[in-house]
N, C-alpha and C positions, 0 to 999 in steps of 0.2 A: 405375398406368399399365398399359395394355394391350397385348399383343405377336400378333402373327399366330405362326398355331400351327406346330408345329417337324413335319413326317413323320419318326418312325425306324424301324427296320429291323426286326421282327420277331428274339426273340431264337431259337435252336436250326432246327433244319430244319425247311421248310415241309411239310406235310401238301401229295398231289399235285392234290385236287380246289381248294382254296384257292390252290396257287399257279398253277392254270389260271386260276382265276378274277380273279386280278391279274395275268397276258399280258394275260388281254381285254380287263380294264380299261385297262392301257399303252396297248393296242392301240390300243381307242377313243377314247384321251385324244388319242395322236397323233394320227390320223386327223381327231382334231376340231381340233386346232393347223394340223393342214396345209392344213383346210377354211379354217378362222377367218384362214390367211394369204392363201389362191388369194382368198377369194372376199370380206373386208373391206375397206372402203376404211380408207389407213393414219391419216386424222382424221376428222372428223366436221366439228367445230369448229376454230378456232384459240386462241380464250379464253371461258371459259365467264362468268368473275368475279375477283374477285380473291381473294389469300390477305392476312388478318392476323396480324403476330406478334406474341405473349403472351408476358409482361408486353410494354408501350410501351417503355418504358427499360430496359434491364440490364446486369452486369456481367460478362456471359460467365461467370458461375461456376456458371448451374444451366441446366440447356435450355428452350427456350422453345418453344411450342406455335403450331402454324398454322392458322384458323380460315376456313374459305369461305366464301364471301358467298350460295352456294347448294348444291344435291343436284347430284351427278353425273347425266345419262340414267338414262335406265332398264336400258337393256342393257347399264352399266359396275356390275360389283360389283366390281372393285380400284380400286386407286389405288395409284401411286408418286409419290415425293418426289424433286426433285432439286433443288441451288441451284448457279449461276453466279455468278460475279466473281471478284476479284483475286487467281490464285494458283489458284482451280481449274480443273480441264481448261474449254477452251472449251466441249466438248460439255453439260457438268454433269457433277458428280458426286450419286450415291442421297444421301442422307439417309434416307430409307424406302423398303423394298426394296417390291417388290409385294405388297402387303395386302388383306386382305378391307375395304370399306367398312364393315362390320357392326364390324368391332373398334372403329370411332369414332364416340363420342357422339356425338349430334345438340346443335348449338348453332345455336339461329335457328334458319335455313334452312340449313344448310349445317352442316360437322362440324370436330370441335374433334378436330385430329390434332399430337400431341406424338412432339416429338423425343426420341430417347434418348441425346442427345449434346450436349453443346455446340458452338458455331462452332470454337472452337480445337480441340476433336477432332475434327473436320471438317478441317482445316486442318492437321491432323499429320498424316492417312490421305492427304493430296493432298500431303504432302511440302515444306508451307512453316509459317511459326511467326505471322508479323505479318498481320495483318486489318486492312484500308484501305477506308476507302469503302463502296462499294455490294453486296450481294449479291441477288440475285435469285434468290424460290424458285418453284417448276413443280412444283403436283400433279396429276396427270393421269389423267385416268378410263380409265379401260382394262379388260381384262376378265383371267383369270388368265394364259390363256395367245393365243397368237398376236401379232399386230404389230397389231391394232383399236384405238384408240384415240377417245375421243367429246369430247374438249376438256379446257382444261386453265382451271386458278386460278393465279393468279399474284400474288405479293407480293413486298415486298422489307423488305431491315435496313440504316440505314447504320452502320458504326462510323466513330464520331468519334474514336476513339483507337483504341489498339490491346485494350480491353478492356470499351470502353462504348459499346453502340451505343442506335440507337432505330430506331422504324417507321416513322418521318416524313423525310423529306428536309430535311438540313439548310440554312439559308440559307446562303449561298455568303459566306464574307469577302470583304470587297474593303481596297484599299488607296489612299491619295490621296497623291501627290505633287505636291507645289506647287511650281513655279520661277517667280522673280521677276526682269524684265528692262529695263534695268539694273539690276544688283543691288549690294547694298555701301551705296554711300550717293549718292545722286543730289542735284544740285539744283533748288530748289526751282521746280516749273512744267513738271521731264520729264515726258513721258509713259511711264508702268511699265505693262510687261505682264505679269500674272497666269497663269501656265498650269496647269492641274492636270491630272493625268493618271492614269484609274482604272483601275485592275487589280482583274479581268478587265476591256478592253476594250466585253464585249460589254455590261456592268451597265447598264439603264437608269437613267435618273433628272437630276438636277439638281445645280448647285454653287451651294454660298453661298460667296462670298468673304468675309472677314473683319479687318476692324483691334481687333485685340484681340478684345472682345468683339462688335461695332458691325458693321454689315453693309454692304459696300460693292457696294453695286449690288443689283440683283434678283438670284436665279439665275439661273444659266446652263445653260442644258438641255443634255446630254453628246451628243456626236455624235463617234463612231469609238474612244473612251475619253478625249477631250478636251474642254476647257469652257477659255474663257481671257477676260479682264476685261482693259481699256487703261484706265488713270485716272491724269491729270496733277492732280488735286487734293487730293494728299496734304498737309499742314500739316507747313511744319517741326519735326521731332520726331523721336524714332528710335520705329519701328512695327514691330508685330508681325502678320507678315500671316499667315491660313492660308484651309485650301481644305478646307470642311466638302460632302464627297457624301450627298446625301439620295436612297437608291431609290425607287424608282418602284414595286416590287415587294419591300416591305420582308419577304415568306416568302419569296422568292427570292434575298435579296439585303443583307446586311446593311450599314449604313453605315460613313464611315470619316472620320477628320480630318486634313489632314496634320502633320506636324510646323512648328512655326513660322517662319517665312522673316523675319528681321531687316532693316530698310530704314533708315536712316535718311537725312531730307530735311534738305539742307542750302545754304548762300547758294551761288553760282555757283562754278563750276572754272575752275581755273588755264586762260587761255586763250595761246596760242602768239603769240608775237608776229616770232618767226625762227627760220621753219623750221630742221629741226635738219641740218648736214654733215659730212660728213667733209674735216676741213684738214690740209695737209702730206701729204709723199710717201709713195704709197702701195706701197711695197714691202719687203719682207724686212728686217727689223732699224731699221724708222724707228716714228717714233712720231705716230700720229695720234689728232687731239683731233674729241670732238664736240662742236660747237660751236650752241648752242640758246640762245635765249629765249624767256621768258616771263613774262607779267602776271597778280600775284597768286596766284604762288606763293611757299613757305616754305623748299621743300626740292625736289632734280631729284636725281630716280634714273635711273642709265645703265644700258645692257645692249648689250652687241657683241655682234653676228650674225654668223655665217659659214654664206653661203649662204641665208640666209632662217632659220637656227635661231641657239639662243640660245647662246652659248660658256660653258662654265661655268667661276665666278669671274670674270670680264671683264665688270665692274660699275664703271668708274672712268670718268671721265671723256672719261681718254686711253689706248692702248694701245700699247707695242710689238709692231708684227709679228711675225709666227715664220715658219718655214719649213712648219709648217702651213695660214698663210693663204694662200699660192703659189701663183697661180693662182685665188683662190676670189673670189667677191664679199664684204668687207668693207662692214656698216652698222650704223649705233649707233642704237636707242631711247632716249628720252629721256622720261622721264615727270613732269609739272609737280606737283608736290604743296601743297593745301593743308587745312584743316580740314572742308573738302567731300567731298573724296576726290583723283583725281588726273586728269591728260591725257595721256596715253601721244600719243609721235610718230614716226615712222621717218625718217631719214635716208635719199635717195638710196642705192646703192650702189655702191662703187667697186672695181675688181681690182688683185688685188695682185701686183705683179712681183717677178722676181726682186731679189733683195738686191746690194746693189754687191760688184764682187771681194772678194776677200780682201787687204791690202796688208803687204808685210812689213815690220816693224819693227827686227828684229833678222836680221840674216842665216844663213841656214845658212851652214856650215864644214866642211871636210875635214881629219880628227884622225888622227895617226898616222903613223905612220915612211914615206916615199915611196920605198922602194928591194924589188925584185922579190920576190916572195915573203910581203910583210906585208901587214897586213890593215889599213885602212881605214876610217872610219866616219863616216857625215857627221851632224851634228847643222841639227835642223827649221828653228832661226832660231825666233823670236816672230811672231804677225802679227794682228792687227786688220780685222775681230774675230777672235774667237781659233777657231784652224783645230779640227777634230774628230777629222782622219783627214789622210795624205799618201800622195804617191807621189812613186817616186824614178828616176830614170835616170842611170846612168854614162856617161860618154862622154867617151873617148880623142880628143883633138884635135878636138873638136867635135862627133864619130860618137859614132854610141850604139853600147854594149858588149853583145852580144846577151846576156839570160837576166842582166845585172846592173841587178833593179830594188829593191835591200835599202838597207838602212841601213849594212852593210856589203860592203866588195869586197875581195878577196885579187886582187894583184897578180901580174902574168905576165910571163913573159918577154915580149912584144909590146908593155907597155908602158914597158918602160925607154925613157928619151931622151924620151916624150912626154910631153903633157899631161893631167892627168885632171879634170875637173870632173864635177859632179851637179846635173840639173836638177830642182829640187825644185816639187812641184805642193801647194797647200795645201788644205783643203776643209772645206764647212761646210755642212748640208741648207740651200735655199733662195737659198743665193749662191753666183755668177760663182767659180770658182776663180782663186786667185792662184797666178804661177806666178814662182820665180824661179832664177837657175844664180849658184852655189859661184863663188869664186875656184880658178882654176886649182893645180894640184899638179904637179911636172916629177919622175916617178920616175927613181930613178938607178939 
């Protein structure tokens, strides 16, 4: 391997005629950078040819060489290296720094210039580890010094992984997704639609649709990354459909199969014979039934809706209310089942009130000694349905006792000689509260 030559420094003090003679030279050299900037145009060309990289295939473990497809001009005896893509600066990063032409053999028409690195030491120096994709290298004719440039070669590497690339553009994977509609199991005489759908979108080419092996239809030629097949003459059977993509540009573009989509054709579904309703009162703590038939079915699966969504566990036939449905639209699905598959149906939907009072069963009571100074305690009573929460008021002859709303009261002087009862309020989310008043008490 060959390297562009290194200037160093003379070693001990310069003699004074020799080091006149190297100002002049500086001198002149600048003088000529400052010409070669005022007065060259900064390209010539945009691309002269291309560059090849040596070996085709490898594994990043030794450096590869970049080969032009011609000579540089005549007025370029350098040349720099750079490459572009994932991870290096956008502008490029060197690869080979400016070099004499003459260091690189002549290959063909053009010169065989080797790297001194590999990609991944490239790709350490720019401060990333992984290499993806595409790189792009720029050698460019140029002369030692100023901003002149006369056109440039241009190649590329892809890595397919992170450590094997090639000089060739690889075909692009694609993907096929097959969806089948109605899907599950149909009866025999629907018409099922086929859809596949290729990724990348943009892949030319065609679909074969598929039963098993057996090809159902012609292709279908892909239009926006879609291709799709209607066919009511499937035999009863359970079938296995797929969606085989043939490119159109098979260097560009590799094919793909989808995964199998299962169908099977079977005699007629459950057909409705009474629509499905909701029966009995539709409020708070009542129980409503859905009520459906249907011809040649085996088995009816239910599902209650609150609000147009599915309730979860409320799969019965019939349901009690809650203080949940209050207010909401209540409807039940209903789905026919037979060896076919099934009929799904919706019910109407109904809103749901509030739930009837609360009614007492057992009464509250006033417990405790009734003479000034003791304390008092009234008990809830029982009530149906059964309460959750209460509230309470005392009251002296009828009036309410301000700031006495507890389960107990201590007694005052103001109410010796009268009466004490407690109006007790019952409560349940969803239902009318029940409300009922104690048997009076005469403190002494």
């Amino acid at each position: 391997m060959r390297f562009a030559p290194t200037l160093t420094a003379p070693r001990g003090p310069i003699p004074a005629a020799p080091r006149r003679t190297l100002a002049a030279l500086l001198s002149a050299a600048v003088g000529a950078v400052v010409l070669l900037g005022a007065g060259a145009p900064v390209a010539r060309a945009a691309t002269l040819g291309t560059l090849t990289a040596n070996p085709a295939t490898g594994t990043d473990t030794t450096s590869m060489s970049l080969t032009t497809s011609g000579a540089c001009p005549a007025e370029a005896d350098h040349v720099i290296v750079k490459v572009t893509g994932k991870g290096f600066p956008a502008e490029g990063q060197n690869v080979i720094g400016t070099s004499p032409v003459e260091l690189y053999p002549v290959s063909g028409a053009g010169y065989e210039v080797p790297l001194t690195s590999t990609m991944r030491d490239y790709a350490s120096l720019a401060g990333f580890t992984t290499l993806d994709g595409r790189y792009e290298f720029t050698l460019t004719c140029r002369k030692a010094f100023g901003t002149a440039t006369y056109g440039d070669f241009k190649g590329s590497v892809w890595f397919t992984s992170d450590t094997t690339y090639q000089n060739t553009a690889p075909a692009q994977a694609t993907s096929t997704a097959l969806t089948v509609t109605p899907g599950g199991s149909v009866p025999h005489g629907t018409a099922v639609k086929l859809t596949a759908k290729i990724t990348p979108a943009t892949a030319p080419g065609t679909v074969q649709f598929l039963d098993g092996s057996a090809a159902l239809g012609a292709p279908v030629t892909v239009a926006a990354g879609s291709a799709s097949l209607t066919t009511s003459t499937l035999k009863v059977s359970t079938h296995m459909l797929r969606a085989q993509f043939l490119p159109a540009d098979p260097a560009g573009y590799k094919g793909s199969l989808s995964a199998g989509v299962a169908l099977t054709v079977t005699v007629p579904l459950p057909k409705v014979t009474s629509p499905p309703k909701v029966t009995g009162t539709a409020r708070v703590g009542s129980k409503v039934t859905c009520a459906v038939a249907f011809d040649g079915d085996t088995s009816i699966a239910y599902q209650w809706l609150r609000d147009g969504t599915s309730i979860s566990g409320a799969t019965a036939s019939t349901r009690v209310l809650t203080s949940t449905d209050r207010t909401h639209k209540i409807a039940c699905r209903a789905t026919g089942k037979n060896s076919s598959g099934s009929t799904p149906v919706t019910s109407p939907a109904v809103t749901v009130a509030t739930g009837v009072a609360l009614k007492v069963v057992t009464a509250p009571t006033i417990t405790g000694t009734p003479t000034v100074g003791k304390t008092l305690t009234v008990k809830s009573g029982t009530w149906t349905p059964a309460a959750t929460s209460y509230s309470y008021v005392w009251k002296r002859d009828g009036r309410t006792i301000s700031g006495a709303t507890k389960t107990t009261y201590k007694t005052v002087r103001a109410d010796k000689g009268h009466l004490l009862t407690v109006t007790v309020t019952a409560k349940r989310a969803g239902h009318a509260n029940g409300t009922t008043t104690t048997k009076s008490v005469r403190v002494r």
